[in-house]
VEXDREN-2710 file (C-alpha; in Angstrom, 1 decimal):
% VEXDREN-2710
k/r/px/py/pz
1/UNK/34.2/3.2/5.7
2/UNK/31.1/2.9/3.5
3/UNK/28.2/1.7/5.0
4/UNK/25.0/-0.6/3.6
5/UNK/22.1/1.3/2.6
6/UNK/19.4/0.8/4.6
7/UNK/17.2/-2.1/3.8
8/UNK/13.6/-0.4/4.0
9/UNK/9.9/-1.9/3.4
10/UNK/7.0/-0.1/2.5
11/UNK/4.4/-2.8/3.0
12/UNK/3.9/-3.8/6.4
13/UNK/0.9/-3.6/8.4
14/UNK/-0.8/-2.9/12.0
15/UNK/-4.0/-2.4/13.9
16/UNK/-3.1/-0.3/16.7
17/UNK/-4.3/-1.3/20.0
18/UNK/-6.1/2.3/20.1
19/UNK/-8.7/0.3/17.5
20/UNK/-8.9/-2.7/18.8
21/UNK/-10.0/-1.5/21.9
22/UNK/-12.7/0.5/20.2
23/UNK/-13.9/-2.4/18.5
24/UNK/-13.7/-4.4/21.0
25/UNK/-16.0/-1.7/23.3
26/UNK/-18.3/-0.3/20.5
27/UNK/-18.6/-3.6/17.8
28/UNK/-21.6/-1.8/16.5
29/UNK/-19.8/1.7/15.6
30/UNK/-17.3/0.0/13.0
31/UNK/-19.5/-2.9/11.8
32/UNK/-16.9/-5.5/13.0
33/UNK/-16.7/-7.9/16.3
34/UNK/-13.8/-9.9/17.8
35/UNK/-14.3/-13.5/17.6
36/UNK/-12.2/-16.5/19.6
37/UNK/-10.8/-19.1/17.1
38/UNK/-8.5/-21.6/18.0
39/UNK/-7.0/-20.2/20.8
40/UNK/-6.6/-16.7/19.2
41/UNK/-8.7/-13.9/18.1
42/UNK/-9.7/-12.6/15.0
43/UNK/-10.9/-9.5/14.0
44/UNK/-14.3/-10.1/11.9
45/UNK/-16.1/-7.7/10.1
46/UNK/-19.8/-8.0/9.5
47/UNK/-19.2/-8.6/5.9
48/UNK/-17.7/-11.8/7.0
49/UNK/-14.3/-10.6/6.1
50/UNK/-12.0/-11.1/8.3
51/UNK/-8.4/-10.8/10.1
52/UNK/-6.5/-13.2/13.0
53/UNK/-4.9/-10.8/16.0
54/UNK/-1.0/-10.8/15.6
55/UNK/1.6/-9.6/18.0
56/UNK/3.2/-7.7/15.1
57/UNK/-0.1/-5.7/14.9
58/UNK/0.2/-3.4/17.9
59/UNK/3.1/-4.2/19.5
60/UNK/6.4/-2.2/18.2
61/UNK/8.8/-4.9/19.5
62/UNK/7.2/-7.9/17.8
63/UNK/7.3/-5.6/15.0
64/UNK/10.8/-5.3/15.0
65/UNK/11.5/-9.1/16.0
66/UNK/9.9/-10.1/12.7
67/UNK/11.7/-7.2/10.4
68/UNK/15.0/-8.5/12.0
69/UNK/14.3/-12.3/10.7
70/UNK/13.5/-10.5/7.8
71/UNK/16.6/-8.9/7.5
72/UNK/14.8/-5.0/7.6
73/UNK/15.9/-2.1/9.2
74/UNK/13.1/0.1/8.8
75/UNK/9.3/0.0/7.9
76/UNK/6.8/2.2/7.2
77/UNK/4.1/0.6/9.3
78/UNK/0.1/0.8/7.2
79/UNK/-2.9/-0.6/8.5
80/UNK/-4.6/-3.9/7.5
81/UNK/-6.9/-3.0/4.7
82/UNK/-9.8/-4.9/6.9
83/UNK/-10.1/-1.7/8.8
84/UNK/-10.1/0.6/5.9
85/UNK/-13.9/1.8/7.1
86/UNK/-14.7/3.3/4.0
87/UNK/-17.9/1.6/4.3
88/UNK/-18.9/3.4/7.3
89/UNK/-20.6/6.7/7.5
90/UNK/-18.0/9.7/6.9
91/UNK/-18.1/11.2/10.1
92/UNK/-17.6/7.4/11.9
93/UNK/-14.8/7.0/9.3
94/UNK/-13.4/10.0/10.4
95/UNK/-12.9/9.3/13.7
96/UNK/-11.5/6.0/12.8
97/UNK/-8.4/7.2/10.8
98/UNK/-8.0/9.4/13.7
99/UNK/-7.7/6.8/16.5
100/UNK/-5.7/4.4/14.0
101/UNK/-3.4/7.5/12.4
102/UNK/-2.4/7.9/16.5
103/UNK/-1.9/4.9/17.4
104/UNK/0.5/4.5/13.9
105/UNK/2.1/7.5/15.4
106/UNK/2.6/6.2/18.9
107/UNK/4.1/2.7/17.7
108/UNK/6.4/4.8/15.6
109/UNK/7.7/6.8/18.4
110/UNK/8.3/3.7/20.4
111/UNK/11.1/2.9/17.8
112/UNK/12.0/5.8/15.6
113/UNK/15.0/4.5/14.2
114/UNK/13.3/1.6/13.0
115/UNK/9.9/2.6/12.1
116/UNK/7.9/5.3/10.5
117/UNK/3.9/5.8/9.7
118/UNK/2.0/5.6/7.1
119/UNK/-1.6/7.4/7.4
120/UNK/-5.0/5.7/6.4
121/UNK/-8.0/8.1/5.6
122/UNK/-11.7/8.2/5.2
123/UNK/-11.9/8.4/1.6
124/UNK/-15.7/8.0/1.3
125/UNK/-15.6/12.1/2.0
126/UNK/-13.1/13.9/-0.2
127/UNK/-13.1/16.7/2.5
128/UNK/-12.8/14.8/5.6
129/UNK/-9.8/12.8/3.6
130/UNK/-7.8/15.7/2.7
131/UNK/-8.3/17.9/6.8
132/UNK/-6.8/14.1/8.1
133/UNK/-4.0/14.4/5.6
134/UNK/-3.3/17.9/6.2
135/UNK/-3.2/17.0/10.2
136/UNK/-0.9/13.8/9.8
137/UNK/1.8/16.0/7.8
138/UNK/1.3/18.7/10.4
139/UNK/1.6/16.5/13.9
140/UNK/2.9/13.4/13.2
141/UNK/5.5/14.4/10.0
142/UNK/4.2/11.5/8.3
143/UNK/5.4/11.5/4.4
144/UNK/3.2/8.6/2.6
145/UNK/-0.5/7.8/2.6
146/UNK/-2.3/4.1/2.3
147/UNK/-5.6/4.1/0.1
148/UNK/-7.6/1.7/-1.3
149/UNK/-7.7/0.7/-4.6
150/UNK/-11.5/1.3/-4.6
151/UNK/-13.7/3.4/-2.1
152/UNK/-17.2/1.6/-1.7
153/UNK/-16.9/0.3/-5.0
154/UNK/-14.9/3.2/-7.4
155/UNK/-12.1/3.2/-8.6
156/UNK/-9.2/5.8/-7.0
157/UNK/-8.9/7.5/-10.4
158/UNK/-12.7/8.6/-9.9
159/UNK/-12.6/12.6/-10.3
160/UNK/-14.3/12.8/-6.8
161/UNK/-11.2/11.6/-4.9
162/UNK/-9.0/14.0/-7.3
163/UNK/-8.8/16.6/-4.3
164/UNK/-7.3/14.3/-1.9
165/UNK/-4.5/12.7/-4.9
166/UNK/-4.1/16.6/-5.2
167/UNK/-3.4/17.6/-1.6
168/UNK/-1.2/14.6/-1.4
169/UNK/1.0/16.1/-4.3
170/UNK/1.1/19.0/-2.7
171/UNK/1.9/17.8/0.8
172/UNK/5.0/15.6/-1.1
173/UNK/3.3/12.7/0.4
174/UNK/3.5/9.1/-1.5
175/UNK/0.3/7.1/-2.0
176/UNK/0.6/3.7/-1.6
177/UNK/-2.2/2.2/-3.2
178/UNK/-3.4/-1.3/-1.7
179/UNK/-6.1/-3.8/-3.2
180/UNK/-8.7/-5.0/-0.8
181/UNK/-12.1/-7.4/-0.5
182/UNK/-15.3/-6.2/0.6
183/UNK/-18.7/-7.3/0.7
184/UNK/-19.7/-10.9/-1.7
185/UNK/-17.5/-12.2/-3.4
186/UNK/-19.2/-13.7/-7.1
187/UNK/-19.0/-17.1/-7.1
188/UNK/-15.6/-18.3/-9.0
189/UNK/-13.5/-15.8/-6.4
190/UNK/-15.3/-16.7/-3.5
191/UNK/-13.7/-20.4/-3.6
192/UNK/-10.1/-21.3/-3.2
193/UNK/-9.1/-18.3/-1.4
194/UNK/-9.1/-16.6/-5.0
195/UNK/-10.5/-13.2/-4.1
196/UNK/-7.2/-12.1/-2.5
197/UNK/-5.0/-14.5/-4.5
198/UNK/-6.3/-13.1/-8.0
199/UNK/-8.9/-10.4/-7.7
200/UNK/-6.3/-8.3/-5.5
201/UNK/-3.9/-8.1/-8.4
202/UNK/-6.4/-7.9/-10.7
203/UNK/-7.7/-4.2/-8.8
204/UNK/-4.4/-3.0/-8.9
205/UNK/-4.6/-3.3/-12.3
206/UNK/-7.8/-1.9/-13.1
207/UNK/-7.4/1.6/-10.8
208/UNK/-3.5/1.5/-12.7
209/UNK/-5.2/1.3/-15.6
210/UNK/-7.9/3.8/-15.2
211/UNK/-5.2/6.4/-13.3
212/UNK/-3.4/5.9/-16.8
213/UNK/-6.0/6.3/-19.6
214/UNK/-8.3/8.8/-17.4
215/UNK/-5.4/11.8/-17.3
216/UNK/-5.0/11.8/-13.8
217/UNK/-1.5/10.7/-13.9
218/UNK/-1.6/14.0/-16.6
219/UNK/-3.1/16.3/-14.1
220/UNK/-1.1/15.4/-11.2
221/UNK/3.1/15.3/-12.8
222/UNK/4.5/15.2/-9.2
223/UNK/2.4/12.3/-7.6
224/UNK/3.9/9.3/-6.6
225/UNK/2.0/6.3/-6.5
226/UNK/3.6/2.7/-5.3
227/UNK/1.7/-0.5/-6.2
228/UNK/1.6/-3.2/-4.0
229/UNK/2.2/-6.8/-4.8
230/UNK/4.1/-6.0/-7.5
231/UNK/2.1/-4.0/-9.4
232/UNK/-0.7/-6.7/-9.9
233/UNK/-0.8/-7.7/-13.6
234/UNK/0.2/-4.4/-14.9
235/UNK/4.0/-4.7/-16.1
236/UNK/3.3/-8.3/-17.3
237/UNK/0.3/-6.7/-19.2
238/UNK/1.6/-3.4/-20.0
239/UNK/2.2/-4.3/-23.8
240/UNK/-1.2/-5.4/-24.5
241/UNK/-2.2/-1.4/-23.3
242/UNK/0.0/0.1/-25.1
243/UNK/-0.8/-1.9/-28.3
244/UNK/-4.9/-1.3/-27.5
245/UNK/-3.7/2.9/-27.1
246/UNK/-1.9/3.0/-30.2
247/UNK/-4.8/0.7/-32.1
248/UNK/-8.1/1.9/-30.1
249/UNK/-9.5/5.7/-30.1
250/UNK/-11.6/4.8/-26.8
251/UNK/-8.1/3.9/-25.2
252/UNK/-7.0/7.7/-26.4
253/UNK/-9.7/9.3/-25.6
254/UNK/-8.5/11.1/-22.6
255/UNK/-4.7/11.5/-22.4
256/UNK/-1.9/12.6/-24.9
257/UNK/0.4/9.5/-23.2
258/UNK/0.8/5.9/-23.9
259/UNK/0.3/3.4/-21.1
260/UNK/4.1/2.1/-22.0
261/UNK/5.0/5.6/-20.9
262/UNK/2.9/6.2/-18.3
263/UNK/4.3/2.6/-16.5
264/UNK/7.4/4.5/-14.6
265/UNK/4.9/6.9/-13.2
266/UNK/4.2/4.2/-10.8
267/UNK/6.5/2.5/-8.2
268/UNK/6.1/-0.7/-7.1
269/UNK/6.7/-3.3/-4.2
270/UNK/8.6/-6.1/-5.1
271/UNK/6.2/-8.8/-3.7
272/UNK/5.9/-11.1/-6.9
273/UNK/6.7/-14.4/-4.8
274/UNK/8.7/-15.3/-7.7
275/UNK/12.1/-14.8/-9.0
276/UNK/11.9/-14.5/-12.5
277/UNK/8.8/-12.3/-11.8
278/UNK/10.7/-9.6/-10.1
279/UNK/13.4/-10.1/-12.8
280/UNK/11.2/-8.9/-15.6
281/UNK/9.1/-6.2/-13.3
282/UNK/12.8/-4.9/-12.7
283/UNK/13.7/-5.1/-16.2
284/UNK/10.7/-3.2/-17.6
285/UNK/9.3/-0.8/-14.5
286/UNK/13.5/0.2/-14.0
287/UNK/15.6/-0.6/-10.8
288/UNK/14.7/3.2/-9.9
289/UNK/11.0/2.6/-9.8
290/UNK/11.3/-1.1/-7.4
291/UNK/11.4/-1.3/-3.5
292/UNK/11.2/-3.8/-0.7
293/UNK/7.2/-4.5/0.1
294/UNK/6.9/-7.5/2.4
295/UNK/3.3/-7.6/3.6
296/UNK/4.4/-8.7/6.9
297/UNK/2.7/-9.9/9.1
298/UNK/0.2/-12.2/7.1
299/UNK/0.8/-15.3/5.7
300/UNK/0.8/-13.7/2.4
301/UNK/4.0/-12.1/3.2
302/UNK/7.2/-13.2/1.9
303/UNK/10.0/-14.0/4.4
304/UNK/13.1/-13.5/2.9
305/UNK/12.8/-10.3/1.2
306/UNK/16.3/-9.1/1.2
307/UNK/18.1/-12.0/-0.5
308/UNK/15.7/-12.8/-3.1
309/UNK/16.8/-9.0/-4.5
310/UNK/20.2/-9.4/-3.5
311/UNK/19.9/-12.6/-5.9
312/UNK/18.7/-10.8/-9.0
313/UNK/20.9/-11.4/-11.5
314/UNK/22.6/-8.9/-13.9
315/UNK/22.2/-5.4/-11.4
316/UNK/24.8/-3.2/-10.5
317/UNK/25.4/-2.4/-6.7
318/UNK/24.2/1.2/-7.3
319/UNK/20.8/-0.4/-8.7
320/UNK/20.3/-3.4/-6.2
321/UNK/21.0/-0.3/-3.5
322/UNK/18.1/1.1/-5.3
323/UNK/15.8/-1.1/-4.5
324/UNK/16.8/-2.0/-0.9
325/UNK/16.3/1.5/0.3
326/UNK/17.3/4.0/-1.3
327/UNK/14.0/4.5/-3.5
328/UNK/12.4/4.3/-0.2
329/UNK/14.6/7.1/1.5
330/UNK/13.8/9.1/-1.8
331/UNK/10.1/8.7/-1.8
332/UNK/10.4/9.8/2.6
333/UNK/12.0/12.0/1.8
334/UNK/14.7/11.3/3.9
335/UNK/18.6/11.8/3.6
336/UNK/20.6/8.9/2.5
337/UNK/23.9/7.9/4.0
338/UNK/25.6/5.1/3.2
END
């Protein structure tokens, strides 16, 4: 008897009750406070940036409730980019990833056949990132990493966080890069709820972008890299970067590789919210470079992950499995049975 492939998501997120009961004791240690809204909590940071509490957060069984109405059998649980901490000092950051890297581990234990963790590090010291990385791989066996698109403000592709893209090559661990707001927002994305609705996609872009024309995608051949929310504007753009590499020297300047070749370097979530959307990022990324991403639990998150691929048009079984899990299992490095 042939079995389904698993149907796996690489986009779903926690706070582990370890940190929220640091923050809750030590507000002033992590620059962020717990505030009553109605009849919940949220999670605000001093920036003003903020997240509501949800069961799904630290508790492994509402996590499961919501990946069975979702029709998932396994995720690879990140934490909300609100607690990133890059902003705090690197020793504070540090200790963070620690306490939320555990608690990932200890929710993923609860459920093993269901869930798996994804580590979070403090990126605003290279060193400090790469000893966290080396310690997740080492006690916790976890395979894939969550960083920012930008660290206080640079872009990933900076050549100061090259060590840790490095190490993470090295490890066979997967980055998954995810977009995030800190700090002001300028006027015309502070309004309309704009700065995650267009300025997230719009930093995936830019680090893609600069991981492409800098060389680091050169420099490091074995790295995979998944984009969330489909990629941001990047395979809907991608012709206008390859036309401005073959047309502009500046766009040449540091790698031998066009941008329309560099595009299957990347993976990418299939969170486009729209049909036709995926269609095309299918079409031109390849069904071997899509998975599941559903950005459970927030409101952003789309809820019925599993048909809209199954209702792609035009894919063979062996491509739709593709993107259902195995690319997932692949990128785990885990073995596939069907």
């Amino acid at each position: 008897m042939i079995r389904r492939v698993k149907r796996i998501d690489l986009h779903s997120h926690v706070l582990p009750r370890e940190m929220m009961e640091a923050i809750r004791a030590r507000p002033r240690d992590y620059q962020m406070r717990v505030e009553s809204r109605d009849g919940g909590e949220v999670f605000v940071r001093d920036d003003r940036h903020s997240t509501p509490l949800y069961a799904e957060f630290y508790d492994a069984d509402a996590k499961i409730e919501g990946m069975d109405r979702k029709g998932i059998d396994v995720s690879v649980i990140s934490v909300t980019p609100v607690v990133f901490f890059y902003w705090l000092a690197a020793d504070a950051g540090l200790a963070a990833s620690r306490i939320m890297n555990d608690g990932i581990a200890r929710m993923a234990a609860q459920r093993p056949d269901r869930l798996r963790g994804m580590a979070t590090l403090p990126m605003q010291d290279a060193d400090a990132a790469v000893a966290e990385l080396e310690r997740v791989v080492k006690e916790h066996g976890f395979r894939s990493v969550e960083l920012g698109c930008r660290i206080r403000g640079e872009l990933l592709s900076e050549p100061k966080f090259r060590p840790v893209l490095r190490r993470a090559q090295e490890l066979k661990v997967f980055v998954f890069t995810h977009p995030y707001v800190a700090g002001a927002l300028p006027p015309d994305l502070g309004c309309y709820y704009l700065g995650n609705l267009a300025g997230l996609p719009l930093d995936t872009t830019l680090m893609a972008a600069h991981l492409m024309l800098s060389g680091a995608l050169d420099e490091l051949p074995g790295l995979n890299v998944v984009l969330a929310h489909g990629g941001g504007y990047l395979p809907y753009q991608i012709g206008r970067l390859a036309h401005g590499y073959k047309v502009r020297k500046e766009a040449r300047a540091n790698t031998p590789n066009s941008p329309a070749v560099l595009l299957r370097r990347f993976y990418f979530d299939a969170l486009t919210h729209d049909a036709a959307a995926l269609k095309y990022l299918v079409e031109k990324a390849g069904a071997d470079r899509v998975t599941i991403g559903t950005d459970a639990p927030f409101d952003m998150a789309v809820e019925n992950p599993v048909a809209m691929i199954e209702a792609l048009p035009g894919l063979s079984s062996e491509q739709r499995d593709r993107i259902l899990g195995l690319n997932a299992l692949e990128l785990l490095g885990e073995t596939v049975t069907q």
